[in-house]
C-alpha positions as CSV (number, residue, x, y, z in Angstrom):
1,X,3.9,12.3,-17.0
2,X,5.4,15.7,-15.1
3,X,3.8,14.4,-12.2
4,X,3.1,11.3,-10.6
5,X,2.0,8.3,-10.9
6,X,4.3,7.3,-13.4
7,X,3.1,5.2,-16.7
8,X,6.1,2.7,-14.7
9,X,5.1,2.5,-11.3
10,X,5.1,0.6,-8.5
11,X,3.9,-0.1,-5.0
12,X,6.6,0.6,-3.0
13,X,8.2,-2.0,-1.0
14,X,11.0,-4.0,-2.1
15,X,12.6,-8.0,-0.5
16,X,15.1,-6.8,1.8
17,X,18.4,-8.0,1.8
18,X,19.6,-10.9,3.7
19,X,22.5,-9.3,5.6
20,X,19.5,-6.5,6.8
21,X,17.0,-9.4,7.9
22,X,20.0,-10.8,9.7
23,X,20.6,-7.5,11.2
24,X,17.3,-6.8,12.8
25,X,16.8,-10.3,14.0
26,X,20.3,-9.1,15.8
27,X,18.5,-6.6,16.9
28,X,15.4,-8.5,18.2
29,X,17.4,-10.7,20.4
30,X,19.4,-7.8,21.9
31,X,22.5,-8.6,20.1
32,X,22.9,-5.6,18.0
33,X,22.8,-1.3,18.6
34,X,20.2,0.2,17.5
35,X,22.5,2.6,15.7
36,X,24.6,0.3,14.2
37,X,21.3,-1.4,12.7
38,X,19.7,2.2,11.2
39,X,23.5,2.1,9.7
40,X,22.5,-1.0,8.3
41,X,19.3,0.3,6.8
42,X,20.9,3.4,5.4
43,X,23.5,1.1,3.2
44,X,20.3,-1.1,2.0
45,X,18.3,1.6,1.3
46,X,21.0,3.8,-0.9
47,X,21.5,0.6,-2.7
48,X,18.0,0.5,-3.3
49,X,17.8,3.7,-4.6
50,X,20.8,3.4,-7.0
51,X,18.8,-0.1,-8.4
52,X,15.5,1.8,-8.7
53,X,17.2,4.6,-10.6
54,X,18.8,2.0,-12.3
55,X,16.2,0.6,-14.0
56,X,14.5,3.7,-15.1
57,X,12.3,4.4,-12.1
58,X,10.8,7.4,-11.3
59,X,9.1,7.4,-7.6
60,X,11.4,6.0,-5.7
61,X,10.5,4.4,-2.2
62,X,13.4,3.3,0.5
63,X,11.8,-0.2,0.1
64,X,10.3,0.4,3.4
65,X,13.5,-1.4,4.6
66,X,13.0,0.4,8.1
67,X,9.6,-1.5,8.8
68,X,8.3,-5.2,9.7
69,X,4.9,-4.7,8.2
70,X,3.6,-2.1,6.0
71,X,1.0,-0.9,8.7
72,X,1.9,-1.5,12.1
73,X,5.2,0.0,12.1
74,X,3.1,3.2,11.5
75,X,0.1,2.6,13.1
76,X,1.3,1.7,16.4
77,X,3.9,5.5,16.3
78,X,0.1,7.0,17.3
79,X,-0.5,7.8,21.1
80,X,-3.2,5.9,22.2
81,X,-2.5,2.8,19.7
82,X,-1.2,-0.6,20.8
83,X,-0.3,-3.9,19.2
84,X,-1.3,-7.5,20.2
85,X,-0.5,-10.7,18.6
86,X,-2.3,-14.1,18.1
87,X,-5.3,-12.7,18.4
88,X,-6.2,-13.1,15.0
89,X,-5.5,-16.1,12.2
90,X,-5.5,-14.9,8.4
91,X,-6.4,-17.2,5.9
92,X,-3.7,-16.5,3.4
93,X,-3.7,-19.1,0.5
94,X,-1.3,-19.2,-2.3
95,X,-2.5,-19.6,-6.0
96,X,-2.0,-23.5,-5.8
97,X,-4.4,-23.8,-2.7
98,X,-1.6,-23.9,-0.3
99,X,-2.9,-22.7,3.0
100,X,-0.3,-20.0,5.0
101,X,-0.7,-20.0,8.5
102,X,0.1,-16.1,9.8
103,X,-1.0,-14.5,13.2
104,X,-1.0,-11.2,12.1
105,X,-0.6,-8.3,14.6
106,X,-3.8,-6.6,15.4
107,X,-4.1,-2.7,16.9
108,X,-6.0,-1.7,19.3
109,X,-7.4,1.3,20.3
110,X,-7.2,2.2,23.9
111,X,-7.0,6.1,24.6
112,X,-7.0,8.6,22.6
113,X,-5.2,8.7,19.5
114,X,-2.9,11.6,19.0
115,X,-0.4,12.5,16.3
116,X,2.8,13.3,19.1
117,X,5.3,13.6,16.4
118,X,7.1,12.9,12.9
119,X,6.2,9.2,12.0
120,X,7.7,9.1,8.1
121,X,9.8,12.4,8.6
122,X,13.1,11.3,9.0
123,X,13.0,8.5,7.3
124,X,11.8,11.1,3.9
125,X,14.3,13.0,4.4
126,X,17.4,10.5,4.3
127,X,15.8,9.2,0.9
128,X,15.2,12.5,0.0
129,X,19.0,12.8,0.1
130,X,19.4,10.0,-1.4
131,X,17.8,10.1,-5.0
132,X,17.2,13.4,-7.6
133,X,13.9,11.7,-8.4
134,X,10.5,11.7,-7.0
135,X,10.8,10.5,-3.7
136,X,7.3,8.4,-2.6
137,X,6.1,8.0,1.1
138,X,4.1,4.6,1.8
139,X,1.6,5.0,4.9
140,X,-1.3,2.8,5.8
141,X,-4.9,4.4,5.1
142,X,-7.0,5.1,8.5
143,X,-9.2,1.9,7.8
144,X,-6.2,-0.2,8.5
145,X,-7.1,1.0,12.8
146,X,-10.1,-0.2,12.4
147,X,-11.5,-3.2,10.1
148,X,-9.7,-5.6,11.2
149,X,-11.3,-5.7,15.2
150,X,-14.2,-3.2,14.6
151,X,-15.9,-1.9,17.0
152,X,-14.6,-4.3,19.6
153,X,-10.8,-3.1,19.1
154,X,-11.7,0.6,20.1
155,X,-12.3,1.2,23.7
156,X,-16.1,2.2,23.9
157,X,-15.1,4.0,27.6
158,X,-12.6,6.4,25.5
159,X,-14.6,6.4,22.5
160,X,-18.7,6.1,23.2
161,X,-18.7,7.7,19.9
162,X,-17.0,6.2,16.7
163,X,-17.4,9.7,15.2
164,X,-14.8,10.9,17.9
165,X,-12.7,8.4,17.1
166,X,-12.7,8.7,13.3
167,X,-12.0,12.9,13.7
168,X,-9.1,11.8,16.0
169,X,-7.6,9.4,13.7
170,X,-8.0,11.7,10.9
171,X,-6.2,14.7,12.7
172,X,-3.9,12.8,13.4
173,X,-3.1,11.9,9.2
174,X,-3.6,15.7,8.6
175,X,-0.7,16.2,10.8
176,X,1.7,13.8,9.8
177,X,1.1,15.1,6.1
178,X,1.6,18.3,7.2
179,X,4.5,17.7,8.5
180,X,5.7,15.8,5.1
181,X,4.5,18.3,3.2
182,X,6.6,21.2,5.0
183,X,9.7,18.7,4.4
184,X,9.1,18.3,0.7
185,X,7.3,15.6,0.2
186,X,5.0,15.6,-3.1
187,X,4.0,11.9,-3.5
188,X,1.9,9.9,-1.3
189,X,0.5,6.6,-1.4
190,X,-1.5,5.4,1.3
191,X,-2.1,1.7,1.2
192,X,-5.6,-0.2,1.9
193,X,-6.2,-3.5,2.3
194,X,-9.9,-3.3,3.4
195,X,-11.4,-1.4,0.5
196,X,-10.0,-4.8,-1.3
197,X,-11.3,-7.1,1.2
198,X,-14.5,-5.6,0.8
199,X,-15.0,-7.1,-3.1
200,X,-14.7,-10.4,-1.6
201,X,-18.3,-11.8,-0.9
202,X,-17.5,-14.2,1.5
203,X,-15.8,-11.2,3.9
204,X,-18.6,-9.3,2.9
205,X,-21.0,-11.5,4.3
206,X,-18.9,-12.4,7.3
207,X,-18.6,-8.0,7.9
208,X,-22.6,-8.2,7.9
209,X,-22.7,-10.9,10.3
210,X,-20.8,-8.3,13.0
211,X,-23.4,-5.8,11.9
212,X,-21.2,-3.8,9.7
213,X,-23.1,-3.0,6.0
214,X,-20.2,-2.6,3.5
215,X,-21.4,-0.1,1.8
216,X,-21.5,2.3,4.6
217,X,-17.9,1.1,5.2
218,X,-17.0,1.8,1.7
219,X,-18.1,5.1,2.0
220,X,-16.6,5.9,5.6
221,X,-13.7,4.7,4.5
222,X,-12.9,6.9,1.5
223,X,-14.3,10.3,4.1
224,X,-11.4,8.7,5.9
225,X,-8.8,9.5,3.1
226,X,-10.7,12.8,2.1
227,X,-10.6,14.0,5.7
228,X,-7.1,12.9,6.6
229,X,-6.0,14.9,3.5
230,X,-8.2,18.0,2.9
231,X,-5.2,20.6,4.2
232,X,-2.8,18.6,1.4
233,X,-0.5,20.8,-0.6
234,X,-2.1,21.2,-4.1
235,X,0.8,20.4,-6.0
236,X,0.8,17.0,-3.7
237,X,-0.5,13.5,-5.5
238,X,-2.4,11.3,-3.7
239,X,-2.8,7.9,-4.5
240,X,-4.5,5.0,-2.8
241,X,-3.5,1.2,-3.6
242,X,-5.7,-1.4,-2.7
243,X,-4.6,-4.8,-1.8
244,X,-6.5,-8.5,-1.5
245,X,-3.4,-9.7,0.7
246,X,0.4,-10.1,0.1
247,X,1.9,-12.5,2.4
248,X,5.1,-15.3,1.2
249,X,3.1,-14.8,-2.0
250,X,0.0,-15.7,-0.3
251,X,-3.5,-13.8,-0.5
252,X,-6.7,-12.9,1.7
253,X,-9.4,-11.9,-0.6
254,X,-11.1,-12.5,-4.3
255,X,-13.6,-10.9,-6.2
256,X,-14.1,-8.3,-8.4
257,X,-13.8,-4.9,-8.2
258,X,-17.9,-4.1,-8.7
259,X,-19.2,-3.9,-5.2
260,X,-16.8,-1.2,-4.2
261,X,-16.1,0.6,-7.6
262,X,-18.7,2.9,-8.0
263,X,-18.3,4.3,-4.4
264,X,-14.5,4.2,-4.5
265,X,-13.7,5.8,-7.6
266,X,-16.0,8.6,-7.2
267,X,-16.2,9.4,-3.6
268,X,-12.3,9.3,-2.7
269,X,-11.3,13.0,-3.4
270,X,-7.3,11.8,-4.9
271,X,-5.4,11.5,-8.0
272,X,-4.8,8.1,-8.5
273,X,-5.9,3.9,-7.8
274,X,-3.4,1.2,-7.6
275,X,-5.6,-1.3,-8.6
276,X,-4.7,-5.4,-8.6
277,X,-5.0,-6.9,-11.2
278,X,-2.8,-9.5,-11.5
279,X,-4.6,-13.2,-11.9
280,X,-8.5,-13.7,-12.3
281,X,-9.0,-13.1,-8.6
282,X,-9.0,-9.6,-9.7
283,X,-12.7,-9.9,-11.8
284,X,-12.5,-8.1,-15.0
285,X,-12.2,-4.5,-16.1
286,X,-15.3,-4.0,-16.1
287,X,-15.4,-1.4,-12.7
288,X,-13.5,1.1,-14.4
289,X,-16.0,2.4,-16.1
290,X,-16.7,4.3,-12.9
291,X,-13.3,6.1,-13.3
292,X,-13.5,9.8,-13.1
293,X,-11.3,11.7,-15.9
294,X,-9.3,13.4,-13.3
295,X,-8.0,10.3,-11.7
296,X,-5.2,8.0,-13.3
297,X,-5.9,4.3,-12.9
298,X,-2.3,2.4,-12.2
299,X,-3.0,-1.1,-13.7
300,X,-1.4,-3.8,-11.4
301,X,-1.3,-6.1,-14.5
302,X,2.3,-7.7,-13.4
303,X,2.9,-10.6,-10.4
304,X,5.1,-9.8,-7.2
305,X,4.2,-13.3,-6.4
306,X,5.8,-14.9,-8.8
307,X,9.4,-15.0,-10.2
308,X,8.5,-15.2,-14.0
309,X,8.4,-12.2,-16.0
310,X,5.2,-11.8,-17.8
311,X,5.2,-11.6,-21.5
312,X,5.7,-8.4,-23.0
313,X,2.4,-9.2,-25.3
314,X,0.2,-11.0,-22.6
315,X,0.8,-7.4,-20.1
316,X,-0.4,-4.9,-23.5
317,X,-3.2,-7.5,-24.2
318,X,-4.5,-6.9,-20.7
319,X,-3.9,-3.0,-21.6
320,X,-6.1,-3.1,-24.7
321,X,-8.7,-4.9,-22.6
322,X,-9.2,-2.1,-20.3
323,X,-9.0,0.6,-22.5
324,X,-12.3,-0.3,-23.5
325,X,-13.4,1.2,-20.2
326,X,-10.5,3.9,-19.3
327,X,-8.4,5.8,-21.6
328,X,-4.9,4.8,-22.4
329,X,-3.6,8.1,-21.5
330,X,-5.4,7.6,-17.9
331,X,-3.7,4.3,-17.2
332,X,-0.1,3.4,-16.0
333,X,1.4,0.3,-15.3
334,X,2.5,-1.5,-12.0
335,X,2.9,-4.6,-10.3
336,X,-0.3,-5.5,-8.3
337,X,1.9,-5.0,-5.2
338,X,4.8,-4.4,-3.7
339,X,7.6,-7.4,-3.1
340,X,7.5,-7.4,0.1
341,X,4.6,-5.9,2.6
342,X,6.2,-7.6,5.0
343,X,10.0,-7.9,6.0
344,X,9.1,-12.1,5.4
345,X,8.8,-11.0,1.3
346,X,7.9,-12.8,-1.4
347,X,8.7,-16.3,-3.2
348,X,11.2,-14.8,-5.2
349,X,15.1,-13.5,-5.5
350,X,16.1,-10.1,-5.2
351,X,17.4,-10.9,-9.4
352,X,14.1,-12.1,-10.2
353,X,13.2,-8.6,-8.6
354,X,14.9,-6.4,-10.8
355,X,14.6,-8.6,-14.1
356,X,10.4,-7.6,-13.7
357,X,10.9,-4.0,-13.0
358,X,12.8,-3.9,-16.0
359,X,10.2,-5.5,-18.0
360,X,7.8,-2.8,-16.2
361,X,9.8,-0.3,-17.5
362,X,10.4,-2.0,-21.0
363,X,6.2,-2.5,-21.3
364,X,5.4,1.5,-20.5
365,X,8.2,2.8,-22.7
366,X,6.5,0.4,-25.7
367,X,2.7,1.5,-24.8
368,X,3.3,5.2,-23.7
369,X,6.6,6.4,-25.5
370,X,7.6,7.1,-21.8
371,X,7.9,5.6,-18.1
């Protein structure tokens, strides 16, 4: 694959060290410089780098070891965006029926949001430095500003219309990718929890209930993407990955992919779809017979929940299965998320980490003849 996404990909962020968790709770409570922490996170994230390569990694990602949650550590860099906490209780559940109790953050909208500078920039360009690979930028999708609290999370005094706020938002995207563009960057994943969400027919029904339908969501949500993009480099992939919850290997949402795929894969104008598809929560393969030919469809076949390595012939099995509705050549392979969305990560070691990337990377060398 010249360009990406690789036939061994994956999501992006990666369990963070111990000594850097200990460093930023440092930090937190006032005990530790702020420069001697982004010291800290420069060390991790070249080690990271080195173990990516490693392993036989293309896209390389700094593990997002500069951020606390995937989103709001971006989100919130907007003018006219603010956090609040314990608003909101997510049921995350683990595969045994375990329940996790989380308060996550929750953004509001309160004036008018504005792209005031670099948000990824810097941090590109010391992993740009840092690997002769293809660097990869994370950044939460627009619909992560505004599922979550709706209508009632963006001021209706600064916003009367929701159209205003949606061709704010969206400038805003087209000028932090133009300013990643101008500094190189050539891979970019934006990630999307909602789209996900949206399969799940109890949180479909419960988005009806607030007067929301979900298929007009659907669709706003991929003009989202194609508006925060249309000024994108043409020789700059876009990818989107969608995500049911990740959480101390907890999860949100089930269902299949149906009531979104049709929409999704169609109307989103970019070159690849994470998809999860790691346990039956996922439905079956099914959806992807809505794939366009021009878009690759990354198979999350593999767990970052779970410590085990999947067997070799259980992950090409799964392959064969969806090659009855997508070419092989379309596909890739990745794990359905990343291993840590969150600084809190996953129920797993860093070693337990590496020895699944590796069977990634063994898995697409075996299926493609190449990661």
């Amino acid at each position: 694959m010249p360009r990406p996404p690789f036939r061994a990909d994956h999501v992006g962020s990666f369990l963070r060290p111990e000594r850097l968790r200990e460093a930023r709770d440092k930090f937190a409570a006032g005990n530790l410089a702020a420069a001697d922490l982004h010291a800290l996170e420069d060390e991790c994230i070249r080690e990271v780098v080195r173990a990516q390569e490693n392993v036989g990694l293309k896209g390389i990602t700094d593990g997002e070891f500069r951020r606390t949650f995937f989103h709001v550590d971006f989100l919130e860099r907007l003018e006219g965006v603010e956090t609040r906490y314990g608003e909101f209780v997510a049921a995350f559940r683990k595969s045994d029926g375990t329940q996790v109790g989380f308060r996550p953050p929750t953004m509001h909208v309160g004036s008018k949001v504005k792209w005031v500078g670099p948000i990824q920039g810097p941090d590109f360009d010391f992993l740009k430095s840092a690997t002769t690979r293809t660097p990869k930028v994370c950044i939460p999708a627009p619909s992560m500003l505004h599922f979550r609290g709706g209508r009632e999370a963006i001021s209706d005094a600064v916003y009367p219309r929701l159209e205003d706020f949606y061709a704010d938002l969206t400038a805003a995207y087209r000028a932090e990718i133009a300013d990643l563009a101008a500094r190189g960057c050539r891979y970019l994943q934006f990630d999307d929890t909602n789209l996900a969400y949206l399969c799940d027919p109890d949180i479909r029904a419960r988005t009806q209930a607030r007067g929301d339908d979900p298929d007009a969501l659907t669709r706003l949500y991929c003009r989202l993407i194609n508006e925060s993009i249309r000024d994108k480099p043409a020789d700059m992939t876009i990818c989107v990955h969608l995500c049911r919850g990740n959480f101390k290997s907890a999860w949100v949402a089930q269902g299949g992919y149906e009531p979104v795929a049709e929409i999704l894969l169609n109307e989103m104008k970019i070159d690849g779809f994470f998809l999860e598809y790691d346990d039956e929560r996922s439905g079956d393969f099914a959806p992807l017979r809505f794939a366009p030919k021009s878009a690759t469809i990354v198979l999350g076949l593999m767990s970052s929940k779970k410590a085990v390595p999947e067997p070799k012939d259980e992950v090409k099995r799964r392959i064969d299965e969806a090659t009855k509705y997508v070419a092989l050549e379309q596909c890739c392979l990745s794990h359905q998320c990343g291993f840590s969305s969150t600084v809190h990560g996953n129920d797993l070691s860093e070693a337990d980490e590496w020895i699944k990337l590796a069977r990634l990377v063994e898995i697409a060398e075996e299926v493609w003849g190449e990661v």
